[in-house]
C-alpha positions in Angstrom: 10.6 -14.4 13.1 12.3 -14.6 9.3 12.3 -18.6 9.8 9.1 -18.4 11.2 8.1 -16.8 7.4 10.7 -19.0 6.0 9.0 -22.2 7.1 5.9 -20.9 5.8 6.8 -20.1 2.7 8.6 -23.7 2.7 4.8 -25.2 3.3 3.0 -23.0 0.8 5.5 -23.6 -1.9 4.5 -27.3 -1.2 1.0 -26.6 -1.2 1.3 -24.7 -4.4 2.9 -28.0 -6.2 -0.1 -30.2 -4.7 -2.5 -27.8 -6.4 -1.3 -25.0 -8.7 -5.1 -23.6 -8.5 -5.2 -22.8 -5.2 -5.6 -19.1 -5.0 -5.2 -18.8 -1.2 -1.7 -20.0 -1.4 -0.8 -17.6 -3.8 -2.5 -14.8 -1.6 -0.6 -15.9 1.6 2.7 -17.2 -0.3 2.3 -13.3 -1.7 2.4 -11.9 2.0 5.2 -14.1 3.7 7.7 -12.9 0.4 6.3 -9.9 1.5 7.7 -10.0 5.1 10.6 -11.4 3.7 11.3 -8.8 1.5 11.2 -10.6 -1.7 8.8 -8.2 -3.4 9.1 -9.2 -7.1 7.8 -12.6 -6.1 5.5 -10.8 -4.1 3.9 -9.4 -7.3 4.0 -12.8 -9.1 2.0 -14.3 -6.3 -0.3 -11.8 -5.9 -1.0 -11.3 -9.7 -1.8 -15.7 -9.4 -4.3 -15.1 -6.7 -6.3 -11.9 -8.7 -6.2 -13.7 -12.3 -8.0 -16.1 -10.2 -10.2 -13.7 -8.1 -10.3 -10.0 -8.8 -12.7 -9.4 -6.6 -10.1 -8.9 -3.4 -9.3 -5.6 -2.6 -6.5 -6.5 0.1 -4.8 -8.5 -3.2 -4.6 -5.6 -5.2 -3.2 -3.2 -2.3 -0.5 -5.6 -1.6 0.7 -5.9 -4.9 0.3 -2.6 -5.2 2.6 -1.8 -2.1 5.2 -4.4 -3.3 5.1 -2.1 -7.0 5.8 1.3 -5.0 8.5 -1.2 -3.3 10.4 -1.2 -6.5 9.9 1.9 -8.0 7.3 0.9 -10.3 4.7 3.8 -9.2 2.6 4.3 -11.9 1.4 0.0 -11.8 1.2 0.8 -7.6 -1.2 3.7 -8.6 -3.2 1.4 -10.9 -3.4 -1.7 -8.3 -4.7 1.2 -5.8 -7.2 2.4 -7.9 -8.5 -1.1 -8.1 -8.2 -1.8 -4.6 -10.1 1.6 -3.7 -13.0 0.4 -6.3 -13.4 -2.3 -4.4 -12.9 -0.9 -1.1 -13.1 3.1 -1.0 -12.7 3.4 3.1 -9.5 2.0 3.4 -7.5 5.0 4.1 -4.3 3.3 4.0 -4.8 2.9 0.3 -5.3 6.5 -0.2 -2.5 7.2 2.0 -0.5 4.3 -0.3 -1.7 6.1 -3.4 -0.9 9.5 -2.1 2.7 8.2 -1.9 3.4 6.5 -5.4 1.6 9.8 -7.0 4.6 12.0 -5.2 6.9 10.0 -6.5 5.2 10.5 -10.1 5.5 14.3 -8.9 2.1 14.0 -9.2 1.6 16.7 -6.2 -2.3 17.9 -6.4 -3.6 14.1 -6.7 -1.0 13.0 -3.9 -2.9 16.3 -1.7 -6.2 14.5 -2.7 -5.5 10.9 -1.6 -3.8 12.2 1.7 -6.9 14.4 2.2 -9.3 11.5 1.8 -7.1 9.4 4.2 -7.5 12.0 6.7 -10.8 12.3 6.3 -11.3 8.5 6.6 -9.3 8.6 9.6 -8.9 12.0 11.4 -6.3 11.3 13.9 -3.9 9.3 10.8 -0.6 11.2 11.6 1.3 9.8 8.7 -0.8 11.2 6.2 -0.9 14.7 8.1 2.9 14.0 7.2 3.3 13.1 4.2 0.4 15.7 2.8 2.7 18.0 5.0 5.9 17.5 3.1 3.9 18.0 -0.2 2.4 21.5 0.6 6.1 22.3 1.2 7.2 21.6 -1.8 4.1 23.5 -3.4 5.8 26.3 -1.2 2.6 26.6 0.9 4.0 27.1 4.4 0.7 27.8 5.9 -0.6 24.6 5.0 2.8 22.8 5.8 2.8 24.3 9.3 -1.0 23.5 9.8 -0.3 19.7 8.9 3.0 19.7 10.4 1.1 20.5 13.6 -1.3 17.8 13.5 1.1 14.9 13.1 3.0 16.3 15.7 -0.1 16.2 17.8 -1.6 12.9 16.4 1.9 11.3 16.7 2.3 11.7 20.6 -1.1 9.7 20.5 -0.6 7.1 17.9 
């Protein structure tokens, strides 16, 4: 599989020399450094493709995931907010968001995004988690023991 995205990246580093314009490249040469793990590049590519088109919410998400890759939470909070204007019912953006704000100890707007991931998608066990692990460390076991229920319940599913 890792030559499989090493290939590809091979051909769209090609296709990037034949035409240094060509935002789809960038978009795609974005998500193969992605799956390989090269998330700095990941960035660059991804910041090509939305100074040529801003207008793709799935852009600014994955950038925004390879920020939060690399510790940079408070630019992965910003590419999510722009991703989320563009497309506010992805709830793995919220859930995305939710995580780079805990990092930022940011623990009542983490609560909010995992809340609004849930309520996009009910049965989303991860967030159940992760808005879990944040009501324990507000020290509100009733609400950790609620959500720690439902993953546990949504994770036998999933």
């Amino acid at each position: 599989m890792q030559s499989d995205y090493g290939s590809a990246l091979e051909d769209l580093n090609r296709a990037i020399q034949l035409n240094s314009n060509n935002a789809n490249a960038y978009f795609d040469r974005g998500m193969t450094r992605m799956k390989l793990g090269n998330f700095q590049d990941s960035v660059s590519d991804m910041t090509k493709f939305i100074e040529q088109d801003s207008s793709n919410a799935e852009a600014y998400f994955t950038r925004g995931w390879a920020l939060q890759t690399i510790g940079q939470f408070s630019a992965a909070v910003a590419d999510y907010d722009a991703g989320i204007k563009l497309n506010s019912i992805y709830p793995e953006a919220f859930l995305a968001r939710g995580i780079a704000k805990h990092s930022l100890s940011n623990l009542p707007g983490a609560i909010a995004d995992f809340t609004k991931a849930i309520k996009l998608k009910t049965n989303d066990a991860l967030a159940y988690k992760a808005r879990a692990l944040v009501y324990k460390a507000n020290g509100d076991l009733v609400s950790f023991t609620n959500d720690l229920n439902f993953y546990l319940q949504f994770s036998k599913t999933n």
